[in-house]
N, C-alpha and C positions, 0 to 999 in steps of 0.2 A: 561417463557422461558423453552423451552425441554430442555431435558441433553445433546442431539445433540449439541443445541444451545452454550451450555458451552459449552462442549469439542471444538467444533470450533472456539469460542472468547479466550479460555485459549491457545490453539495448536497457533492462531494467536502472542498474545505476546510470548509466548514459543519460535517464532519461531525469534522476533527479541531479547529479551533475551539472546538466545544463540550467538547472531552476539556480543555480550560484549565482546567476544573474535573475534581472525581475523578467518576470515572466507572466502574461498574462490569465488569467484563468479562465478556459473557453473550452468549447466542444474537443477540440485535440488535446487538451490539456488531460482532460475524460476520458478520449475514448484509445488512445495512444495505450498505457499501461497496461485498461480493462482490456482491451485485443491481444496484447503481449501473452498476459497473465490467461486468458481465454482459453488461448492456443493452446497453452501447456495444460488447464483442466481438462481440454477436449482429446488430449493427446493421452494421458496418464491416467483420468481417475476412469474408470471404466463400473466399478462398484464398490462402494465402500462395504468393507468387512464389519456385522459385527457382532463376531462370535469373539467368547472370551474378555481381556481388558482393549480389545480393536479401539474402541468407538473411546477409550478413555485416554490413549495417544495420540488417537488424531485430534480431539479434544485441546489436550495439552499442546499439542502441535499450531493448532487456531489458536488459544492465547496469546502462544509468546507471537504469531502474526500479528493480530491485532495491538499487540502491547509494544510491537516495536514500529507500526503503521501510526499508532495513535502519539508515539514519545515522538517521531519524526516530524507527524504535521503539529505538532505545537511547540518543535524548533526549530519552525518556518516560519518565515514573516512575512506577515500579510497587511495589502494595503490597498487601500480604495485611492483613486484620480480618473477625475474627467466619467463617473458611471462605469469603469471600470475596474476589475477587481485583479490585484495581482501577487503573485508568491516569489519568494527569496528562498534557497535553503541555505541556512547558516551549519558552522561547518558541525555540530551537535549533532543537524537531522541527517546530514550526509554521511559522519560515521553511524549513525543507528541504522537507515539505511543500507550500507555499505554491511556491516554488521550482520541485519537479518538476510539478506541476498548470499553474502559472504558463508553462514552458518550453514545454509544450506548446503553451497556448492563442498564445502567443507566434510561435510558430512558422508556426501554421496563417495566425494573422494576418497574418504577413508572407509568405505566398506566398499568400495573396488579393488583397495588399496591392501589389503592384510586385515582388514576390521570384523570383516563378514562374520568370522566368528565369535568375537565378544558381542556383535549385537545378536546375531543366533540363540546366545546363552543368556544375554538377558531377556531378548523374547521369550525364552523359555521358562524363565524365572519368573517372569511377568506377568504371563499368559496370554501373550500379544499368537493371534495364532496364526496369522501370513504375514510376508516380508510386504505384501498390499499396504497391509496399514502404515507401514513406514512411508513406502511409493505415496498413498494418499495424503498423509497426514503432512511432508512437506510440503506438494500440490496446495494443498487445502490451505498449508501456512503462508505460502506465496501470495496466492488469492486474497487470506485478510489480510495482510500487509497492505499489499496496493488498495483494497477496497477501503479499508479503516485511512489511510493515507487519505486518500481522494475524497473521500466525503467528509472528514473531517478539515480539510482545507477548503471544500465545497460551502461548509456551513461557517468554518472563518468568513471567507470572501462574502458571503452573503450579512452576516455582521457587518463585515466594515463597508460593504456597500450602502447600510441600513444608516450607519450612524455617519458617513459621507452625507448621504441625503436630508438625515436632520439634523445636519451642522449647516447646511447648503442656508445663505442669509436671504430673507422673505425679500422678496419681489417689492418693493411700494407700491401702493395701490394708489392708483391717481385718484384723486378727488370728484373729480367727472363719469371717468369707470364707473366708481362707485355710486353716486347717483345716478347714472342710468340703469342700473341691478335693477 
């Protein structure tokens, strides 16, 4: 792994980390992760492979992103005050988090590490037929993590903004108002 690499897996947890505390939901809330996670698609995925079982690992690969994007935004707590909408991460979303980030860096390390050739032999077994689809297939998993994260606290916030707004107590209508309508 480059030091790029770190600083964009540590900036990633850093970035749900700091939701331990409430935190608003807003344009940086957005665009902060999707930039992070950006960099690294426009850095690594150059063409997705898909000759052989390629396209069935990177496949598998976006699953378990989304599945651990989606288990983390709904053990966040989300809450409406004052028209605005804000998230918590409770410590569930922060190891699921920590977890799929964690898997990755995990991984890479171990097939820098001695590993190259048990994954070599199960690509081959597989018919996974570039070490690409691996490169892509965590890229790819990165990406739905944060994307399946973000829009599914996207579409929380906008719930408890909805039911903020019609819990909000009606206005009295003066009697005067009213007959002048």
């Amino acid at each position: 792994m480059t030091f790029t690499d770190w600083l964009i897996n540590i900036a990633l947890v850093a970035l749900v980390l700091r939701q331990i505390r409430w935190n608003a939901v807003d344009r940086r809330f957005v665009i902060l992760p999707l930039a992070l996670v950006g960099w690294a698609v426009s850095s690594y995925l150059k063409h997705i492979p898909a000759a052989g079982n390629d396209l069935v690992l990177i496949g598998a690969f976006i699953a378990v992103g989304v599945t651990f994007g989606a288990l983390s935004a709904m053990a966040t707590s989300v809450k409406a005050e004052n028209g605005r909408a804000y998230v918590r991460a409770r410590g569930l979303a922060v190891a699921l988090w920590i977890a799929g980030v964690g898997s990755r860096i995990a991984f890479v390390l171990y097939t820098e590490h001695g590993g190259e050739s048990t994954i070599s032999s199960f690509s081959s077994a597989h018919h996974i037929t570039t070490g690409d689809a691996w490169i892509d297939g965590l890229v790819l998993m990165a990406l739905a993590e944060v994307v399946t994260r973000i829009g599914v606290l996207v579409l929380r916030s906008r719930q408890a903004l909805a039911t903020e707004k019609a819990a909000a107590p009606v206005a009295p209508v003066r009697v005067m108002e009213q007959l002048s309508a």
